[in-house]
C-alpha positions, 0 to 999 in steps of 0.5 A: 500500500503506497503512501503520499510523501509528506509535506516538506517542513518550514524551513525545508520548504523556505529552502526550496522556494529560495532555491528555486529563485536562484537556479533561474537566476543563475540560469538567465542573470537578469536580475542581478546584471540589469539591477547591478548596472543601475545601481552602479550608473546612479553611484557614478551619476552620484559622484561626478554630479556632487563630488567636490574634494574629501570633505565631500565623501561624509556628506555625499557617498553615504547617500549616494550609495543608499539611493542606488540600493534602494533604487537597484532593489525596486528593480530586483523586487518587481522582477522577482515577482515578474517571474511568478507572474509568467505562466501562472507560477505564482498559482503553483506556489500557492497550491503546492503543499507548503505554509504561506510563511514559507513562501514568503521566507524563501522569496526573501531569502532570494531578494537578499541574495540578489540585493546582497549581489548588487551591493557587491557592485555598488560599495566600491563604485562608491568608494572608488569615486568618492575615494573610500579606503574600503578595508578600513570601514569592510567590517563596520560597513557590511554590518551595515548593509547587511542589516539594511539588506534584511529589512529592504528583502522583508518588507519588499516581499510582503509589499511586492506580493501585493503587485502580483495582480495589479495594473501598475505594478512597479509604481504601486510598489514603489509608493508603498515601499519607499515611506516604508523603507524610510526608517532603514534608509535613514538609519542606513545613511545615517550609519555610513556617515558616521562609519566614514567620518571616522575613518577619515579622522586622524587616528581612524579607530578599528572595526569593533569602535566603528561599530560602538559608535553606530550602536544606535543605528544597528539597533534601529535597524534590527527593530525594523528587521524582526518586524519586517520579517515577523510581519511577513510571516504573519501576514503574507498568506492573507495579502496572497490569498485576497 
């Protein structure tokens, strides 16, 4: 007597979905090539326009390479959900025998990968033309990113999954998201300015007293993060199945 395989478990399930993304992503590399070659446009754009000596890189770089995260990870999103869109993926993933949750976890997983890719771009555009020593600020800086990173994935899923059946969906994205993603953004920014005002100091301090210094901003941005992804997990089933 034959039995019916279970279904997978959470994270196993999070797993396949985030597997799924990257084998297309690998295969065709729109995402990251199209996203990455904007992003580096805006910080290039950013740092001829605005560059004006050394003074210019605390006030300048931390917002120039912010705004093309932001900008590059709009892109990602409304391509991630681009792709669920075509031949009715989006259907299949809905009735596959797996929690909304996991969905979500795994799509994600998948933004973060494919932004994470694009900031490997846009940091040293951005410390090149703004002339950052990026190994005195790598550490600090990719706590940074990193965190920021999560919470631009998180609540991009959540919102993105909104556009599956809209009209316009890149602008309705983009109108939710960005006020959304103001606290990160902020926090980001504000964070980076403080990283490289340090090391432009006389006696430029080490890793661990970089990230002492934006304790504060961490902290702002791991709050956003854990409610960003807890809210994803909570609510994604009902903006999916409405």
């Amino acid at each position: 007597m034959s039995t019916r395989p279970s279904p997978p478990s959470f994270l196993r399930a999070a797993w396949i979905v985030f597997a799924k993304d990257l084998a297309i992503e690998a295969r065709t590399r729109e995402i990251v090539t199209t996203a990455g070659f904007f992003a580096a446009l805006v910080a290039i754009l950013a740092s001829v326009s605005f560059y004006a000596g050394p003074d210019t890189t605390v006030r300048v770089a931390p917002g120039a390479m912010w705004l093309a995260i932001a900008f590059s990870s709009v892109l990602a999103l409304g391509r991630t959900w681009q792709r669920e869109r075509e031949e009715a993926a989006m259907t299949g993933l809905l009735v596959a025998p797996i929690a909304r949750a996991s969905i979500f976890l795994g799509k994600a997983m998948g933004v973060f990968a494919f932004v994470s890719a694009i900031e490997c771009i846009v940091v040293p555009v951005v410390a090149l033309f703004f002339h950052v020593e990026l190994l005195d600020v790598i550490v600090s800086l990719t706590c940074v990113v990193a965190l920021g990173t999560v919470g631009v994935a998180a609540a991009g899923t959540l919102f993105g999954a909104m556009t599956v059946r809209t009209q316009a969906r890149d602008l309705v994205l983009a109108t939710v998201l960005f006020p959304l993603l103001s606290p990160t953004l902020l926090s980001g920014v504000a964070a980076t300015r403080e990283i490289f005002a340090l090391v432009q100091s006389m006696h430029p301090p080490g890793a661990i007293e970089q990230l002492g210094e934006v304790r504060d901003y961490l902290v702002l941005l791991a709050l956003f993060d854990a409610v960003a992804v807890l809210g994803g997990v909570a609510f994604f089933g009902v903006l999916v199945d409405d």
